[in-house]
MARBA-111232 format. One record per residue (C-alpha): residue number from 1; residue in one letter; x, y, z. Coordinates in steps of 0.02 Angstrom, whole numbers, padded with zeros to 5 digits, m for minus. Layout:
@i = NUM, aa = A, east = X, north = Y, up = Z
...
***
This chain:
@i = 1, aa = X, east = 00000, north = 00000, up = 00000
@i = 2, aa = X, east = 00091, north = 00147, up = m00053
@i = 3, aa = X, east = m00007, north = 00289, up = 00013
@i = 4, aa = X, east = 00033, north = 00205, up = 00202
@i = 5, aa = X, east = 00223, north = 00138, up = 00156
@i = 6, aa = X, east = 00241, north = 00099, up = 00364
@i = 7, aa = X, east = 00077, north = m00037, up = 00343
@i = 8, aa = X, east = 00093, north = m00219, up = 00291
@i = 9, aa = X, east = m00063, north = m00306, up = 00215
@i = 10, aa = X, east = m00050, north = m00494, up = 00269
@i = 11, aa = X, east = m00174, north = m00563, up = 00167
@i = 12, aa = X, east = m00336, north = m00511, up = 00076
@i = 13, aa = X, east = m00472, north = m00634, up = 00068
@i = 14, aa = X, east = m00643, north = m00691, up = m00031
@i = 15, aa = X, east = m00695, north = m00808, up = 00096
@i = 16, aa = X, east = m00663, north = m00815, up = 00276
@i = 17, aa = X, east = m00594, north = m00981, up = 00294
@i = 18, aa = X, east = m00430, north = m00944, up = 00317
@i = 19, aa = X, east = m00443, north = m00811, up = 00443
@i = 20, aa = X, east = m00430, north = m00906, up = 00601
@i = 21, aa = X, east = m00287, north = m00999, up = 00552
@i = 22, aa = X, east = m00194, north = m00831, up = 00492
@i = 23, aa = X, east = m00239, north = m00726, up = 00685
@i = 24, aa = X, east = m00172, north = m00882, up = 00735
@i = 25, aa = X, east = m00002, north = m00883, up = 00643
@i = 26, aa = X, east = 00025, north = m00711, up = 00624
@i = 27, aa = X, east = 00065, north = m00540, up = 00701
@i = 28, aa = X, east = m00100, north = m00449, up = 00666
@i = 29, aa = X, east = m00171, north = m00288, up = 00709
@i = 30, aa = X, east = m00332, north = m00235, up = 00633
@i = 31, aa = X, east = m00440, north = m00325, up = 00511
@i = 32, aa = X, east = m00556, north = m00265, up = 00402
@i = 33, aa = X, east = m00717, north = m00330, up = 00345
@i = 34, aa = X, east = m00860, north = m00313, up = 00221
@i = 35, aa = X, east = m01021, north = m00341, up = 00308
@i = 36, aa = X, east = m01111, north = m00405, up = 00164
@i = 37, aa = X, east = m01016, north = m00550, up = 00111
@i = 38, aa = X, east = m01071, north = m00735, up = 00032
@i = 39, aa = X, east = m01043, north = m00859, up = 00152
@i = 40, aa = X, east = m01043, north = m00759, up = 00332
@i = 41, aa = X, east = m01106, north = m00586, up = 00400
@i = 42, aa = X, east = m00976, north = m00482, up = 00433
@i = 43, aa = X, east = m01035, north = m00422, up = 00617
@i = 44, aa = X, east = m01037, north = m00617, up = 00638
@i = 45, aa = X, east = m00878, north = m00635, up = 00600
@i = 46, aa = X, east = m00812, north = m00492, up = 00692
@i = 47, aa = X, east = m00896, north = m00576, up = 00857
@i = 48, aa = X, east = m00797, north = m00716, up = 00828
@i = 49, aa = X, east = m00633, north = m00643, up = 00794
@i = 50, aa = X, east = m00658, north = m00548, up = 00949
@i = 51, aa = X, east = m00710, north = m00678, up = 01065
@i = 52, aa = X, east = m00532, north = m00772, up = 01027
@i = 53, aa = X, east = m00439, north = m00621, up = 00998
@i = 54, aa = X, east = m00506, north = m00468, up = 01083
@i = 55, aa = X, east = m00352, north = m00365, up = 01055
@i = 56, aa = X, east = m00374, north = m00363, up = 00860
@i = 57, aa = X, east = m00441, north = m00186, up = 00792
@i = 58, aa = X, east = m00587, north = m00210, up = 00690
@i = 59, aa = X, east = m00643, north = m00090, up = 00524
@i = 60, aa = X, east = m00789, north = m00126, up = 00438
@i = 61, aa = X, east = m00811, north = m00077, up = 00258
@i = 62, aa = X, east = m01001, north = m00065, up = 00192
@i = 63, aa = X, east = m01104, north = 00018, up = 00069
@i = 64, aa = X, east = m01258, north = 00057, up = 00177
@i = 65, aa = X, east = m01255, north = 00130, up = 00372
@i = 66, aa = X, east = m01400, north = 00040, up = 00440
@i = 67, aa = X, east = m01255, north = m00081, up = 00521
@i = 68, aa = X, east = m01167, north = 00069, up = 00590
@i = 69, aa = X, east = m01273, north = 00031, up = 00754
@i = 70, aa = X, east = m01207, north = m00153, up = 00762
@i = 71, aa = X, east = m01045, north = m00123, up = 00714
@i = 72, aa = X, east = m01008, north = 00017, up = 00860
@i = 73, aa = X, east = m01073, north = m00101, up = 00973
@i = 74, aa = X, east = m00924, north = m00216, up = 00961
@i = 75, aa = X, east = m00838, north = m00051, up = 00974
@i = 76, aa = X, east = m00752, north = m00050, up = 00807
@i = 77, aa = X, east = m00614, north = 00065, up = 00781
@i = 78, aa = X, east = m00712, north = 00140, up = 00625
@i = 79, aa = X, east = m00853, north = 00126, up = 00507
@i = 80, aa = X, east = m00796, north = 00169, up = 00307
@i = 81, aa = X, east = m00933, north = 00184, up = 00191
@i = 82, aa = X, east = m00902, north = 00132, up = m00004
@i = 83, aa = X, east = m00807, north = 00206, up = m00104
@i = 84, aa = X, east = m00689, north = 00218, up = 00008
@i = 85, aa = X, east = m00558, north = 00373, up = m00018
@i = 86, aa = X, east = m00375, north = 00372, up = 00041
@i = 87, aa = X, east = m00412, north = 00537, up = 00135
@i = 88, aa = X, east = m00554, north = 00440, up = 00226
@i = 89, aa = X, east = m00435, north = 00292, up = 00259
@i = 90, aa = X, east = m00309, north = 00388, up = 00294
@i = 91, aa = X, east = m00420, north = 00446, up = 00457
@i = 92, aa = X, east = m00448, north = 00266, up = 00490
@i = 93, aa = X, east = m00250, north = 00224, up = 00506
@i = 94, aa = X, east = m00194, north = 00356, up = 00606
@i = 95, aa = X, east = m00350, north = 00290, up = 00710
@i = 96, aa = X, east = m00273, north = 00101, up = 00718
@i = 97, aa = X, east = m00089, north = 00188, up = 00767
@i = 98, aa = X, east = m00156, north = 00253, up = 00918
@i = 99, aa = X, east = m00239, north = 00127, up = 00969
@i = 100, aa = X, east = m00106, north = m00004, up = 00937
@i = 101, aa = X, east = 00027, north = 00116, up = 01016
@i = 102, aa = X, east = m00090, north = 00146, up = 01173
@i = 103, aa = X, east = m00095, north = m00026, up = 01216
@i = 104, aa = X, east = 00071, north = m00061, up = 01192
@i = 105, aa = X, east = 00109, north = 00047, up = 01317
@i = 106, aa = X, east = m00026, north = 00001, up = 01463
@i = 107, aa = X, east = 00057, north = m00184, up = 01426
@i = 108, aa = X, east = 00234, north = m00117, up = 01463
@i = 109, aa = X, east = 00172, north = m00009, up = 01600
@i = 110, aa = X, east = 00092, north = m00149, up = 01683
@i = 111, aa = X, east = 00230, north = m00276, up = 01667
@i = 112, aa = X, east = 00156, north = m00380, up = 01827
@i = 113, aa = X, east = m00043, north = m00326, up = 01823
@i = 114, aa = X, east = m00113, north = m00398, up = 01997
@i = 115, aa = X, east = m00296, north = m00441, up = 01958
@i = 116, aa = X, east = m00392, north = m00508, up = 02131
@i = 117, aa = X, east = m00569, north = m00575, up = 02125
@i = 118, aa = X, east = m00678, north = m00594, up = 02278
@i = 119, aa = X, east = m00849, north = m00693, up = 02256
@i = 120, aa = X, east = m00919, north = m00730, up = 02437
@i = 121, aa = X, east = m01022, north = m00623, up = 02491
@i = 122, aa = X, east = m01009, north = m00519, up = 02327
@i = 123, aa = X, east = m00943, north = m00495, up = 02163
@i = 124, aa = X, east = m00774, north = m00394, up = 02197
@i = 125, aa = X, east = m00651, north = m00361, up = 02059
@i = 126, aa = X, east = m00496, north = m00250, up = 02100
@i = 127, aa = X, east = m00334, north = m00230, up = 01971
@i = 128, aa = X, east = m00193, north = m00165, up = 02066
@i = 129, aa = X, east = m00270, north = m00140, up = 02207
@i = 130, aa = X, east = m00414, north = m00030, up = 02117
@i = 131, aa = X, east = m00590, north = m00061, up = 02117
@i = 132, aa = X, east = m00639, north = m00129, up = 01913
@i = 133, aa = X, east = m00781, north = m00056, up = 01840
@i = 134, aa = X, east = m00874, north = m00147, up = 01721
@i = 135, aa = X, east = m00985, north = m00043, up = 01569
@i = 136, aa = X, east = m01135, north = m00134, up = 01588
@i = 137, aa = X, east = m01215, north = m00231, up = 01718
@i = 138, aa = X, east = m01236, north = m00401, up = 01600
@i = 139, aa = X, east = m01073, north = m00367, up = 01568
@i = 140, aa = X, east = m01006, north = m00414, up = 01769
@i = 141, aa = X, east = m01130, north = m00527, up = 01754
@i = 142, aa = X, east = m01049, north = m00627, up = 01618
@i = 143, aa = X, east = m00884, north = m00604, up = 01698
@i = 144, aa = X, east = m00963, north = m00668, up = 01849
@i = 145, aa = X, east = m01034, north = m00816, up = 01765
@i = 146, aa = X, east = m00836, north = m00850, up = 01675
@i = 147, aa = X, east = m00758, north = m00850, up = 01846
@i = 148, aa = X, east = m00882, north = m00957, up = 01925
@i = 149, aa = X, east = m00809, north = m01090, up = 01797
@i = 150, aa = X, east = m00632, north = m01009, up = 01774
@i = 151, aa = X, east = m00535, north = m01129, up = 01699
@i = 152, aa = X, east = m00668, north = m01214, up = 01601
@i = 153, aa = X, east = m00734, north = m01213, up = 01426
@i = 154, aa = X, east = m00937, north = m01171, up = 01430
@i = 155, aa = X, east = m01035, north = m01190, up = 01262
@i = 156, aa = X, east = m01092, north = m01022, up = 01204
@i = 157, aa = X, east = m01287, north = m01099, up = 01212
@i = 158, aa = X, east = m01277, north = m01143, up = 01392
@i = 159, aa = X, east = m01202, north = m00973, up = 01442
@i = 160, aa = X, east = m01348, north = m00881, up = 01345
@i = 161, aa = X, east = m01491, north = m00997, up = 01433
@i = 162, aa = X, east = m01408, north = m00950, up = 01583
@i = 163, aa = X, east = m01388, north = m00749, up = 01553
@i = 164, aa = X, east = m01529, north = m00705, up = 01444
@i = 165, aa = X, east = m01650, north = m00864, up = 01453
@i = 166, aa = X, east = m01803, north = m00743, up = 01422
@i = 167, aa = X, east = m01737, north = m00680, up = 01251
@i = 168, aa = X, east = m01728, north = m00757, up = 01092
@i = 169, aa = X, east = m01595, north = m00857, up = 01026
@i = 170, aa = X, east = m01538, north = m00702, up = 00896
@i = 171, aa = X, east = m01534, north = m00560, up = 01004
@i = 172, aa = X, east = m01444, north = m00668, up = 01164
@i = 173, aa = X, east = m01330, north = m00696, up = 01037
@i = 174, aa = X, east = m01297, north = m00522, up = 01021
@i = 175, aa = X, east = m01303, north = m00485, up = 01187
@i = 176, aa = X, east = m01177, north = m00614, up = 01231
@i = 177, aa = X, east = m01048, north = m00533, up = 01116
@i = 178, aa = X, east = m01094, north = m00357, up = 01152
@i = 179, aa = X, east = m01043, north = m00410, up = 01336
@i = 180, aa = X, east = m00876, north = m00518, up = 01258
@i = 181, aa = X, east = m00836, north = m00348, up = 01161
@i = 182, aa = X, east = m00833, north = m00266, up = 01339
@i = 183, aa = X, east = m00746, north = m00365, up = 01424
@i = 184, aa = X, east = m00616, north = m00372, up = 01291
@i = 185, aa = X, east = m00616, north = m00202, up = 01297
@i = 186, aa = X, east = m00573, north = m00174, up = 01487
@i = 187, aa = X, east = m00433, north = m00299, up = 01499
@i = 188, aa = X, east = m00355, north = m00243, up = 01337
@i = 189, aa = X, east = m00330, north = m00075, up = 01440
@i = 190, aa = X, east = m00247, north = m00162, up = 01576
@i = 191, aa = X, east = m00132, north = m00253, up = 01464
@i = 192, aa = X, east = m00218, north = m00416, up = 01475
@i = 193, aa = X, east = m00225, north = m00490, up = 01326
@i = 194, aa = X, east = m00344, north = m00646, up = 01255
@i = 195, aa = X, east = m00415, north = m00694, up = 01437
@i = 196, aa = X, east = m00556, north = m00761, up = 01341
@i = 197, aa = X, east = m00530, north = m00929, up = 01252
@i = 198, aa = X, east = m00667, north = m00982, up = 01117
@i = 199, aa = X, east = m00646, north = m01150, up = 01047
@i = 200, aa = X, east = m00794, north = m01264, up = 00970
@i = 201, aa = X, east = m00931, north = m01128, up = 01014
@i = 202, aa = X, east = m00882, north = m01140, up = 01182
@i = 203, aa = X, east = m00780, north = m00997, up = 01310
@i = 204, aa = X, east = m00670, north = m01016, up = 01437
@i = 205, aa = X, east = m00582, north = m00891, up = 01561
@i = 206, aa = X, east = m00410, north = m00900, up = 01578
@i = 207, aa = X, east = m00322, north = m00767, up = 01694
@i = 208, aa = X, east = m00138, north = m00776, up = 01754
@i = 209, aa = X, east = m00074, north = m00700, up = 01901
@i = 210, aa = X, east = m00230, north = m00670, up = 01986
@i = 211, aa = X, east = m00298, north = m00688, up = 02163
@i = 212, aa = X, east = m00462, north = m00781, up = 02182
@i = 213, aa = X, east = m00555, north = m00815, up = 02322
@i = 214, aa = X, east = m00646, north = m00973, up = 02282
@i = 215, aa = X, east = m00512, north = m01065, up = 02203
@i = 216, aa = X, east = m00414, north = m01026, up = 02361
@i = 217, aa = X, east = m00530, north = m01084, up = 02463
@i = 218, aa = X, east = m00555, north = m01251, up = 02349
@i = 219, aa = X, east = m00364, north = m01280, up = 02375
@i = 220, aa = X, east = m00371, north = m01263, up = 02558
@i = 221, aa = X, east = m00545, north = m01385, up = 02556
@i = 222, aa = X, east = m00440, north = m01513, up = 02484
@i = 223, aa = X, east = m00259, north = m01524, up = 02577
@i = 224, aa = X, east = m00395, north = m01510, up = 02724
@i = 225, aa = X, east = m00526, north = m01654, up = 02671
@i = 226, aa = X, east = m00377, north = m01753, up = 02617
@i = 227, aa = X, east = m00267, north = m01736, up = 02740
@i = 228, aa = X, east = m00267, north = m01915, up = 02871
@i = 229, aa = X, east = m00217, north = m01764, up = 03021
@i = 230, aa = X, east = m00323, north = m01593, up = 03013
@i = 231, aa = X, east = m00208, north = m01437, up = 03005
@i = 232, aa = X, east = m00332, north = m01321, up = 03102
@i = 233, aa = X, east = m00223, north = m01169, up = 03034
@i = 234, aa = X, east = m00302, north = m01219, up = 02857
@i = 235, aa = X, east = m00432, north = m01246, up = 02945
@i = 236, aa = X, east = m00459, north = m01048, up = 02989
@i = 237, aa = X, east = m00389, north = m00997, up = 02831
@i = 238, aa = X, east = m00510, north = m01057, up = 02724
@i = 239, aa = X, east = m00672, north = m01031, up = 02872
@i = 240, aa = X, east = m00596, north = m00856, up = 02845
@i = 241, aa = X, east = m00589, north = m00865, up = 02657
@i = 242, aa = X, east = m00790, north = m00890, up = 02664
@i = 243, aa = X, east = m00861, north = m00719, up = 02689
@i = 244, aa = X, east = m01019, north = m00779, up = 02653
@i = 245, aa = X, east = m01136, north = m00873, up = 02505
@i = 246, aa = X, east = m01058, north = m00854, up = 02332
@i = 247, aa = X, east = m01104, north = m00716, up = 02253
@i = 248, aa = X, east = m01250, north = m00710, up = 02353
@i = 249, aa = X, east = m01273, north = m00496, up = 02357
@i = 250, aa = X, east = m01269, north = m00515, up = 02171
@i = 251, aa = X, east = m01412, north = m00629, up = 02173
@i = 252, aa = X, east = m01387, north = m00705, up = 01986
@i = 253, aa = X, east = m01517, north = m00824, up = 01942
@i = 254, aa = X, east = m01377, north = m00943, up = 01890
@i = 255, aa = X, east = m01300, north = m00936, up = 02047
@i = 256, aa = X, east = m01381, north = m01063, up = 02174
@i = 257, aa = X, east = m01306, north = m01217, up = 02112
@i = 258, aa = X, east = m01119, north = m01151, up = 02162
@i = 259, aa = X, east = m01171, north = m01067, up = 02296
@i = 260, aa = X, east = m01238, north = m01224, up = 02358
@i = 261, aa = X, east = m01054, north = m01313, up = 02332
@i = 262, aa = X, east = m00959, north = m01200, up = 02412
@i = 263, aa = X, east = m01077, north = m01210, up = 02574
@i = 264, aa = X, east = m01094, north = m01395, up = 02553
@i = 265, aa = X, east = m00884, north = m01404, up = 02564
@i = 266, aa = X, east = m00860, north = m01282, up = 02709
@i = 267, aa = X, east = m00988, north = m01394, up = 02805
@i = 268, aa = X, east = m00887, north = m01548, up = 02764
@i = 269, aa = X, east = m00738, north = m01447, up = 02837
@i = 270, aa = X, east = m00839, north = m01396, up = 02978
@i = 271, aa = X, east = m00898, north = m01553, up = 03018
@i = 272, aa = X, east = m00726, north = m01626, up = 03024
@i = 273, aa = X, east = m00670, north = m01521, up = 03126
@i = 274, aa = X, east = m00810, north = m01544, up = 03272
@i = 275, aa = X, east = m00797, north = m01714, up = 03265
@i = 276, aa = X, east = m00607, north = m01662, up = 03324
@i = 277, aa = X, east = m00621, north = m01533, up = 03431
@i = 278, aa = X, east = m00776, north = m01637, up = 03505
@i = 279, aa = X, east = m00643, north = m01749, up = 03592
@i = 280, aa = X, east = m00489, north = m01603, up = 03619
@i = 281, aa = X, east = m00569, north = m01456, up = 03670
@i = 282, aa = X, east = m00752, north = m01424, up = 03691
@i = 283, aa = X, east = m00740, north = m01266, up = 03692
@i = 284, aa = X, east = m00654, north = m01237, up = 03524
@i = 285, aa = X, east = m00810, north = m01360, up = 03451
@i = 286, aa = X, east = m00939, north = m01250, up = 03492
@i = 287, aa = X, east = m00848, north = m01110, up = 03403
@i = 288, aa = X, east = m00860, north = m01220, up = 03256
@i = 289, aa = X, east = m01017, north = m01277, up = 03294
@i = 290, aa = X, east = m01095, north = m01087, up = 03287
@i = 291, aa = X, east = m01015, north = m01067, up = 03132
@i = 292, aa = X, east = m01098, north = m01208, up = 03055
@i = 293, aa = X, east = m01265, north = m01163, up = 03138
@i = 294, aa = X, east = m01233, north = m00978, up = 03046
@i = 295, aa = X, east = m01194, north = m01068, up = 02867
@i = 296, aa = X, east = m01359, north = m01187, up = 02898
@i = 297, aa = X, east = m01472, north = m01116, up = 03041
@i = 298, aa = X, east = m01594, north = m01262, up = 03019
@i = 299, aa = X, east = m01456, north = m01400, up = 03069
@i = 300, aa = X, east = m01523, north = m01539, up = 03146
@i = 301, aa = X, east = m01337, north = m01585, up = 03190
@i = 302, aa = X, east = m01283, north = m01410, up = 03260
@i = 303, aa = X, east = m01428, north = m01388, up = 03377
@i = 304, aa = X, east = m01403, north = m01542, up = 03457
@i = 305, aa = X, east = m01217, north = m01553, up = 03468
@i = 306, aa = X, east = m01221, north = m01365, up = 03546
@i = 307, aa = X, east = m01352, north = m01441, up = 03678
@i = 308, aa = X, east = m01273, north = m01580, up = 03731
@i = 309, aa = X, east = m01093, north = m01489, up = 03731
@i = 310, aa = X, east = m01179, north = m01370, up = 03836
@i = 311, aa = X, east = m01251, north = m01480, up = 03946
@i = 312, aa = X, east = m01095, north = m01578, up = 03967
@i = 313, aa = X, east = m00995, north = m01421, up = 04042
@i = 314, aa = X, east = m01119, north = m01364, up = 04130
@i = 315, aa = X, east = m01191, north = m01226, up = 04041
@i = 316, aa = X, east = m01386, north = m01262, up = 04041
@i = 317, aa = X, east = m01450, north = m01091, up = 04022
@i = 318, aa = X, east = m01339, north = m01080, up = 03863
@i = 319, aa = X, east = m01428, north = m01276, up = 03819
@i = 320, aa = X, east = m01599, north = m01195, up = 03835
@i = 321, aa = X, east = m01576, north = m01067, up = 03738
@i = 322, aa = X, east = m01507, north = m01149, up = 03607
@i = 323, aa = X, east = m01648, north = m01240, up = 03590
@i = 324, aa = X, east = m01781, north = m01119, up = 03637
@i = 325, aa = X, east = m01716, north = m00992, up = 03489
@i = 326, aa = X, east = m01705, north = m01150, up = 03369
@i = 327, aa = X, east = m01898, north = m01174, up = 03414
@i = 328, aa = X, east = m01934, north = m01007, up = 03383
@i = 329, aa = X, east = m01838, north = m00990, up = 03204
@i = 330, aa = X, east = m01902, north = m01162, up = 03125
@i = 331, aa = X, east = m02096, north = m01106, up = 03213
@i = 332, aa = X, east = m02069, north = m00915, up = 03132
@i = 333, aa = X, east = m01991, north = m00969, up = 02955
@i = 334, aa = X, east = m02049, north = m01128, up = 02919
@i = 335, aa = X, east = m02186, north = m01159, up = 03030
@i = 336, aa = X, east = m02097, north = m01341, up = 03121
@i = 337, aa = X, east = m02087, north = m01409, up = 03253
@i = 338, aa = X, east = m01910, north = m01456, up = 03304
@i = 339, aa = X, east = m01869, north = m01667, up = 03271
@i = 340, aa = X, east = m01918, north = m01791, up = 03407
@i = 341, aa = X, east = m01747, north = m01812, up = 03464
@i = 342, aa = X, east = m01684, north = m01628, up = 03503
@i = 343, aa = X, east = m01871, north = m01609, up = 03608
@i = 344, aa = X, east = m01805, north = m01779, up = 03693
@i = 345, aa = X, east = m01656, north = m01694, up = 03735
@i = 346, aa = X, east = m01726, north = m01518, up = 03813
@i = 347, aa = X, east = m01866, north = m01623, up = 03905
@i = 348, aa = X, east = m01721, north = m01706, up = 03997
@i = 349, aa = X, east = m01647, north = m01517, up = 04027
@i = 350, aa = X, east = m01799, north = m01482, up = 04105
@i = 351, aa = X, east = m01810, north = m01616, up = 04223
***
């Protein structure tokens, strides 16, 4: 290209079969693409590229503007309308040297970027050591969704039942990689670059150098549940890594079903630990015991363990209450009657 001496043109192309395997192979900045071509839509295509390779600049070329909509909402770096004139494209690759120069330089500037994610309790993103805004709300949302399975690849069709089950199929579609083009967006300017796998319709999040609570806490679950002697140090940690339910102040419809896992583990944990403690040091098990009874306040198993612990020392006022105030809560929310075997036990209190 003459007019632009300092650009290389890797390859030019009449279908886009070859495209992946070029983004793969190559060094490649910007990309532009028809809209109205034979075998694929070019906003299609553009969602794709992105999805694997968010850092990629994207032009679209087009001789109508009733895609100009579409195409800013993957945030393109321009819009050229046929015919195309070198001053107009001229415009357009002083537009792609910015862009490609500023994030060169967030990457260099952020030679070691420290990304921590909290999800008990709720959805907390900080990059060094900042609070991370995200554009849209669907947008956390989705990046709430990828680190709930961080690591793993999740078919685009199962993601969009889970985010947008009341639209249809063509506009969650959209939606979907609106939110990808976001989130692209944002970690590009951090100098994170392709944290978003696609392969066989399906994404995965892959983040290096980051801090996350709930695969912390998964780590210290398992030295803990396999360990043949409990390490009550681990033990704390991860109690302490549990701030509360999984993303349970962001209340995602999705969410229940790992919430649910993460309690069901720090029970396990829990209940390890008073069966220890039960026969060490009382009063270290009712610590745990209260914590469990916080995590599941309609435990069978915690009520009566803190009775008959309390009994055992001699605390009965403590035993009565504990039972009393279990009454009360299972009467008040659920309208029961405690099981046969914890009245058993607070008739024998009484007498």
């Amino acid at each position: 290209m003459q007019i632009f001496p300092d650009i290389k043109i890797v390859r030019s192309y009449t279908t886009h079969e070859n495209v992946f395997d070029d983004l793969k192979n190559e060094s490649i900045d910007a990309i532009f693409l028809d809209i109205e071509m034979k075998d694929i839509n070019g906003i299609e295509l553009a969602q794709e590229i992105l999805s694997s390779y968010p850092s990629t600049q994207v032009v679209f070329v087009s001789g109508h503007t009733n895609y100009a909509v579409n195409a800013f909402e993957l945030e393109s770096i321009d819009y050229l309308l046929k015919p195309v004139t070198a001053k107009r494209l001229e415009k357009t690759v002083k537009r792609l040297k910015t862009r490609t120069q500023s994030q060169s330089k967030a990457i260099v500037n952020k030679t070691k970027p420290i990304l921590k994610i909290y999800c008990f309790g709720a959805l907390q993103v900080y990059f060094n050591e900042k609070p991370l805004r995200f554009r849209t709300a669907k947008t956390k949302e989705l990046f709430a969704f990828l680190t709930a399975n961080m690591g793993k690849y999740v078919h685009r069709d199962i993601i969009i039942e889970k985010l947008w089950p009341e639209h249809d199929y063509k506009n969650a579609k959209t939606y979907l990689h609106t939110c990808l083009s976001h989130l692209r967006k944002t970690f590009s300017g951090l100098g994170i670059s392709n944290p978003i796998s696609f392969i066989n319709q399906s994404y995965c999040l892959m983040l290096d150098n980051v801090l996350f609570d709930a695969d912390e806490f998964n780590k210290l679950a398992k030295d803990i549940l396999n360990s043949k002697a409990l390490d009550f140090k681990t033990i704390e940690s991860a109690i302490e890594k549990y701030k509360g339910p999984f993303l349970e102040i962001n209340a995602y419809e999705w969410v229940y079903e790992y919430s649910e896992t993460y309690k069901e583990t720090l029970l396990h944990i829990l209940t390890a630990a008073i069966k220890e403690t039960k026969r060490t040091d009382l009063n270290k098990a009712i610590s745990y015991l209260k914590i469990y009874q916080k995590v599941e306040p309609y435990s069978e198993f915690a009520v009566l363990n803190l009775i008959q612990i309390f009994a055992e020392i001699g605390l009965w006022s403590e035993a009565l209450k504990t039972y009393q105030c279990y009454e009360k809560l299972l009467e008040e929310e659920m309208a029961l009657s405690p099981a046969p075997q914890i009245k058993d036990l607070y008739s024998k209190l009484l007498n």
